[in-house]
Legacy VTK file of the C-alpha trace (Angstrom):
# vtk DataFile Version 3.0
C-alpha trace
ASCII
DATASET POLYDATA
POINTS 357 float
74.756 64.457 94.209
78.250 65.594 94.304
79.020 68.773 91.960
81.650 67.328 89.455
85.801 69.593 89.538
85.690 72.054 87.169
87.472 71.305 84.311
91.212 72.489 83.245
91.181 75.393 81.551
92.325 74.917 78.522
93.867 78.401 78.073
96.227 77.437 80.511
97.586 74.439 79.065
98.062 76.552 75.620
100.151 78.904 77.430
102.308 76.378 79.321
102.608 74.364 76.010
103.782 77.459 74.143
106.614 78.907 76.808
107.678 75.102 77.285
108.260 75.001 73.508
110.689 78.465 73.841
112.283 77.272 76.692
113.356 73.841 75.347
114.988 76.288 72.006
116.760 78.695 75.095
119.236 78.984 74.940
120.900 77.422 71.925
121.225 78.081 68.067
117.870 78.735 67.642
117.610 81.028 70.676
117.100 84.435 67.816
114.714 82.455 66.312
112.252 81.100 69.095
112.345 84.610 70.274
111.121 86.110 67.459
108.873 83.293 66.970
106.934 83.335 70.750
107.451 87.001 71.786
105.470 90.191 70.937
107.163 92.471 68.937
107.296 95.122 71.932
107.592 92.624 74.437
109.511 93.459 77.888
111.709 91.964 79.797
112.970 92.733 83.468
115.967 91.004 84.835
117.819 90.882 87.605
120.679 94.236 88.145
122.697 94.914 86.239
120.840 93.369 83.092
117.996 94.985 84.203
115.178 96.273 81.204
114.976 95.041 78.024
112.253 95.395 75.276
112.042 93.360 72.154
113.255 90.143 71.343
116.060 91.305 69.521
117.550 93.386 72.722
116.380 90.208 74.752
118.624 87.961 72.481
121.417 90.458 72.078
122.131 91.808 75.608
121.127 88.971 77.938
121.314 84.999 75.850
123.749 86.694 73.573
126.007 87.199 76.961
125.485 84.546 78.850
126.060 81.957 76.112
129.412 83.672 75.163
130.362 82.998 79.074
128.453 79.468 78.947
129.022 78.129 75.479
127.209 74.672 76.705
125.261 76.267 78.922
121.563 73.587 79.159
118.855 74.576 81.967
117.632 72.432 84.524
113.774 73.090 85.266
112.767 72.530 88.905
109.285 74.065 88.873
107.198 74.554 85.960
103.419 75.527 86.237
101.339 78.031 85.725
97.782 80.080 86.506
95.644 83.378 85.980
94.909 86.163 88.121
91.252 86.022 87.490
90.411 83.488 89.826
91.326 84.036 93.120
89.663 81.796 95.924
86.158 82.915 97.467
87.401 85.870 99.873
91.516 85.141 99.624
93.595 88.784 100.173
96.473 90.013 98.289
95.345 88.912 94.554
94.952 90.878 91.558
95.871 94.270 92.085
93.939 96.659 89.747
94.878 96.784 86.212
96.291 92.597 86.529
93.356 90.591 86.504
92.430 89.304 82.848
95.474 90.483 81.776
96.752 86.620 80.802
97.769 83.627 81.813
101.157 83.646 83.606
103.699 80.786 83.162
106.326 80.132 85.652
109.612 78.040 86.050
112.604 77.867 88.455
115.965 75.677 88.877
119.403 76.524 87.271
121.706 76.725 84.297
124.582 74.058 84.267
127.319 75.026 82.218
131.104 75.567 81.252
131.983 78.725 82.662
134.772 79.896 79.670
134.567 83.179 79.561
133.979 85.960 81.740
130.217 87.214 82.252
128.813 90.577 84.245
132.777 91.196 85.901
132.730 87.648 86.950
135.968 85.986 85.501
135.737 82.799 84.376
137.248 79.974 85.928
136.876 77.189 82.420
135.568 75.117 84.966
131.754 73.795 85.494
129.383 76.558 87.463
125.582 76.532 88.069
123.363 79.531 88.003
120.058 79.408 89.908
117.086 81.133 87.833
113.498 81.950 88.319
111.214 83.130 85.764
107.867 84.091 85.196
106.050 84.735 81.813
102.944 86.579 80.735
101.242 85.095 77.624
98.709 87.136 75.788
96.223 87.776 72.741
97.600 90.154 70.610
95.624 92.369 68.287
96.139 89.498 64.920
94.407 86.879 67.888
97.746 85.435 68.295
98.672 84.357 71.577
102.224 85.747 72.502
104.298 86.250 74.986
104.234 89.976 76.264
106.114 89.822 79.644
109.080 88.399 81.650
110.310 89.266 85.127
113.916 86.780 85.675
115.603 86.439 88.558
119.324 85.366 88.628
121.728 84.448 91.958
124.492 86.363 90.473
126.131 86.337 93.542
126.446 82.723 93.709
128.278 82.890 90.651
130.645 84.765 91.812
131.129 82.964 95.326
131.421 79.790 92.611
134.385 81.716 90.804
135.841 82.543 94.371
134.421 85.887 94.581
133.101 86.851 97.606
130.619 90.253 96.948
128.975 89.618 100.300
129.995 87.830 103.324
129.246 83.955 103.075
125.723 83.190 103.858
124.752 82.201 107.782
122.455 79.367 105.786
124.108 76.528 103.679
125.150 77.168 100.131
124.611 74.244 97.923
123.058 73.697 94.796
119.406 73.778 95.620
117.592 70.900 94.636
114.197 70.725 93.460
110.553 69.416 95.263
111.179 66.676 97.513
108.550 64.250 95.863
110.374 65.191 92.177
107.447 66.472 90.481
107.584 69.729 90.132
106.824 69.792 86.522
103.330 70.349 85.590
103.157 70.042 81.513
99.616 68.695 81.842
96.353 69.838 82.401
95.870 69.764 86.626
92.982 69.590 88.871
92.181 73.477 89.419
90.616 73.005 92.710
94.124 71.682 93.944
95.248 74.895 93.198
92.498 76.946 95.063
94.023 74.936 97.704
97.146 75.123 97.233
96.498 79.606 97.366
94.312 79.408 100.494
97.327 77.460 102.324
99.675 80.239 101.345
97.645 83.018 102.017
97.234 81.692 105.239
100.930 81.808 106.094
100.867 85.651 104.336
98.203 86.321 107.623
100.774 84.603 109.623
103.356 87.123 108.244
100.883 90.175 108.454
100.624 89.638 112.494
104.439 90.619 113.535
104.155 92.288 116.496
107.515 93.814 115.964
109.167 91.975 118.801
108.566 88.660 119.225
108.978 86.060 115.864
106.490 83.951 117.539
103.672 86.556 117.245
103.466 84.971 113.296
102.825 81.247 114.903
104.601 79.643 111.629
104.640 76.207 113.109
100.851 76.383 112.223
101.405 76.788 108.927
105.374 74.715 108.421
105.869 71.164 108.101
108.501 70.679 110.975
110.531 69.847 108.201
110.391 72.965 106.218
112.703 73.829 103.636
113.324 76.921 103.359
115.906 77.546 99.527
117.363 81.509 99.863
119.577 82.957 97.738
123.320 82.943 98.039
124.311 85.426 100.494
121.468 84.395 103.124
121.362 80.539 101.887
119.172 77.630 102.863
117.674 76.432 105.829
115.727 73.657 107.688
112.715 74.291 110.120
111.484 77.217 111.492
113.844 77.068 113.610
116.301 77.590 111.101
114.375 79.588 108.738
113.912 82.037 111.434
117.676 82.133 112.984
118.816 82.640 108.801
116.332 84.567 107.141
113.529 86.080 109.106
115.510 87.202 112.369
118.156 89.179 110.179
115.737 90.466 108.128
113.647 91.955 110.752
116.063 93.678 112.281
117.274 95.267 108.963
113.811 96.007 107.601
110.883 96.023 110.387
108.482 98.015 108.462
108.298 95.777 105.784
104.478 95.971 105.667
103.582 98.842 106.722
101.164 100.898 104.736
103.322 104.141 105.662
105.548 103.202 102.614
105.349 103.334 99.238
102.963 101.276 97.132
104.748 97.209 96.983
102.479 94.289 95.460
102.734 91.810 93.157
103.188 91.369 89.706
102.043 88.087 89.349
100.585 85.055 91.507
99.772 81.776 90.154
98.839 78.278 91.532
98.630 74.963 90.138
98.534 71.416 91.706
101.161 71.901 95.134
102.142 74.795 94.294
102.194 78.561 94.357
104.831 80.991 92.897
104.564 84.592 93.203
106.553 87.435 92.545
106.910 91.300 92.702
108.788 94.037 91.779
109.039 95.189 93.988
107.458 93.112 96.283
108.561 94.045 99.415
108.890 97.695 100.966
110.864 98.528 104.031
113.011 100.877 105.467
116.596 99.994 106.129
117.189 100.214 109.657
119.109 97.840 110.822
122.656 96.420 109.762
122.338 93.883 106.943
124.547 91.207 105.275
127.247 93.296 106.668
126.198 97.140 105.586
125.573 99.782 108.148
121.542 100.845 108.109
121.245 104.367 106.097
117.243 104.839 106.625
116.564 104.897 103.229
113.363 102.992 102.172
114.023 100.355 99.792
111.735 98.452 97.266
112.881 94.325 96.958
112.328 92.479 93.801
111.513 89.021 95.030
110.301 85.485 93.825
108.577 83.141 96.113
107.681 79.036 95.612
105.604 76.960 97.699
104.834 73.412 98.051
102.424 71.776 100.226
101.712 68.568 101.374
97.454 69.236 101.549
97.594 70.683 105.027
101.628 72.289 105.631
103.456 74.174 103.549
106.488 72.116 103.035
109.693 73.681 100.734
109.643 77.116 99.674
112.481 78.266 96.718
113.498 81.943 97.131
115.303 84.322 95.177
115.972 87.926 95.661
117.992 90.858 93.584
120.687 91.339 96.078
122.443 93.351 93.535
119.779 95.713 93.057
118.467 95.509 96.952
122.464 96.478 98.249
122.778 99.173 95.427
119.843 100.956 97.386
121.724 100.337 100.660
124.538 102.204 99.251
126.744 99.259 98.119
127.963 98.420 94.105
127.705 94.573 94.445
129.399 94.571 91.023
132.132 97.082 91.662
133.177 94.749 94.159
134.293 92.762 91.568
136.681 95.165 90.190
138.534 94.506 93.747
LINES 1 358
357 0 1 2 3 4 5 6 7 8 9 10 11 12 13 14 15 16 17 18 19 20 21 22 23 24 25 26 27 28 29 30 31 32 33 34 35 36 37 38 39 40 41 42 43 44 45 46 47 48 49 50 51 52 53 54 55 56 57 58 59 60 61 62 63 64 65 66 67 68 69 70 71 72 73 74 75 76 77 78 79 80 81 82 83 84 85 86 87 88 89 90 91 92 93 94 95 96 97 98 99 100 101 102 103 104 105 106 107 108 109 110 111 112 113 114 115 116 117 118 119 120 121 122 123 124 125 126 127 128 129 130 131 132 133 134 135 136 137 138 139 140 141 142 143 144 145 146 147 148 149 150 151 152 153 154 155 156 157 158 159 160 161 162 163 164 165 166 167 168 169 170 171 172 173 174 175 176 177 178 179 180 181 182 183 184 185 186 187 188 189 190 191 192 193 194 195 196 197 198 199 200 201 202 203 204 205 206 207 208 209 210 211 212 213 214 215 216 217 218 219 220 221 222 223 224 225 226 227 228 229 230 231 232 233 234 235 236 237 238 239 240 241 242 243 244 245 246 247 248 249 250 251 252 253 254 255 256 257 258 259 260 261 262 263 264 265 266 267 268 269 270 271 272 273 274 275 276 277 278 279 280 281 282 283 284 285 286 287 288 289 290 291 292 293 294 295 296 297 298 299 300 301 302 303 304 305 306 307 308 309 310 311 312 313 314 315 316 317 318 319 320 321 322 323 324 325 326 327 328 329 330 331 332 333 334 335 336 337 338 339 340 341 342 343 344 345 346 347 348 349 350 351 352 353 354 355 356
């Protein structure tokens, strides 16, 4: 007799259902509203530099929707990805979970894919052009019992591709990426949105495919890219989404010639327990996929010239959002974002001053 799949949790679904509901009022007329409505009273929000921390949902409506639907008065968003999961229930023996202090502390809710809107008036230095501009996005959400029993949301981390704003209003802060820039699309298959309850044990799969790749990662040799073997764990078809600036790629072949190479030779250390603590703030998996993300997640020491900045040795900490899909034995597309602005303000560069150029 076959043991039946465990069952959905249905904690889960209640958290999806509720940030679904806020993001469907956000932003728009209502956008004051929802907030109060969904969010904790202290709740906090981290975004991407120069927006940065924000606590409340009245500084969360003032001094980041309040801005960006002055610049975008139609501004709509696009959702890609849209799942969710807990820290609690990592597969049998999987690495990198729940650091201490994360696990029970909610259900975690996360979406990527981009705002479409008119860009009218000018938003972070970036002048507006009154013409049409995207705006890539990830975001994950923490959604949690308060002390009335009321389920609320507590926590955001947002990422934004601010650069690619600007390289869409013919600014140029860093040197055009080696990869393609394009608006990224969303899973090949086209369903990335999970509203429903899913089959958790596709998840548990879903992890121990990624984690696999993370051991893949974890056996650099510091010389050769092939010491990591990630043809074992790529679809030769790979898709690999970066941020403007590094861009997107195909294969391993390309992933490695775009992203990984560069980045190697600019950070090397980038896991070495020498450095400051790194982790991550939240990893979830439902159905295909997995999204994580950390801030920082990544800690490395700049030594090597990077998107066109001289190496200073100074160790840097990376906020960064990953998402995976897999096909039940390769990981297949992976979306990336990472706060350039922030990361090149370590390296001794003012992304944003740039614009003042």
């Amino acid at each position: 007799m076959t043991n039946p799949a465990p069952a959905a949790a249905p904690e889960l679904q209640a958290a999806k259902a509720a940030v679904w509901r806020l993001l469907q009022r956000l932003p728009g007329p209502e956008t004051a509203q929802a907030l109060r409505e969904h969010l904790a009273p202290d709740a906090i929000w981290h975004v991407s530099h120069p927006l940065n921390e924000m606590r409340g949902p009245q500084a969360v409506g003032e001094q980041f929707y309040g801005p960006l639907q002055a610049a975008f008065p139609d501004l709509e968003r696009r959702c890609d990805l849209f799942f969710g999961g807990d820290w609690v229930n990592p597969p049998a023996g999987a690495v990198g979970h729940a650091p201490a202090g994360i696990a029970g502390e909610g259900w975690w809710v996360t979406t990527t894919g981009h705002y479409l809107g008119t860009f009218k008036n000018d938003w972070l230095g970036i002048p507006a052009t009154g013409e049409p501009a995207s705006l890539r996005f990830g975001e994950f959400y923490r959604w949690q019992a308060q002390a009335d029993g009321v389920f609320r949301i507590t926590e955001a981390r947002v990422l934004l591709d601010i650069v690619d704003v600007a390289r869409q209003a013919g600014r140029r802060i860093l040197p055009p990426s080696s990869g393609l820039e394009w608006l990224v699309p969303g899973p090949a298959p086209h369903d990335g949105l999970l509203l429903g309850p899913t089959d958790p044990a596709a998840g548990v799969e879903s992890l121990r495919i990624t984690l696999a790749m993370f051991a893949g990662l974890a056996a650099y040799d510091g010389k050769n890219l092939d010491s990591m073997n990630m043809p074992r764990y790529w679809h030769p078809n790979m898709m690999w989404y970066g941020p403007c600036g590094i861009g997107t790629s195909r294969g391993v072949g390309g992933f490695q010639r775009h992203h990984q190479r560069p980045f190697l030779h600019a950070f090397p250390d980038r896991s070495s327990p020498a450095l400051p603590p790194r982790g991550h703030r939240a990893r979830v998996a439902e159905g295909p996929f997995v999204g994580s993300t950390g801030w920082p997640s990544v800690r490395a020491t700049f030594s090597g010239d990077y998107l066109g900045v001289p190496a200073t040795g100074q160790v840097i900490g990376m906020r960064v959002m990953d998402w995976w899909r897999h096909d039940g034995r390769l990981l297949t597309e992976n979306w990336v974002l990472i706060d350039l602005p922030h990361l090149m303000l370590q390296m001794g560069v003012d992304l944003m001053d740039r614009l003042k150029d």
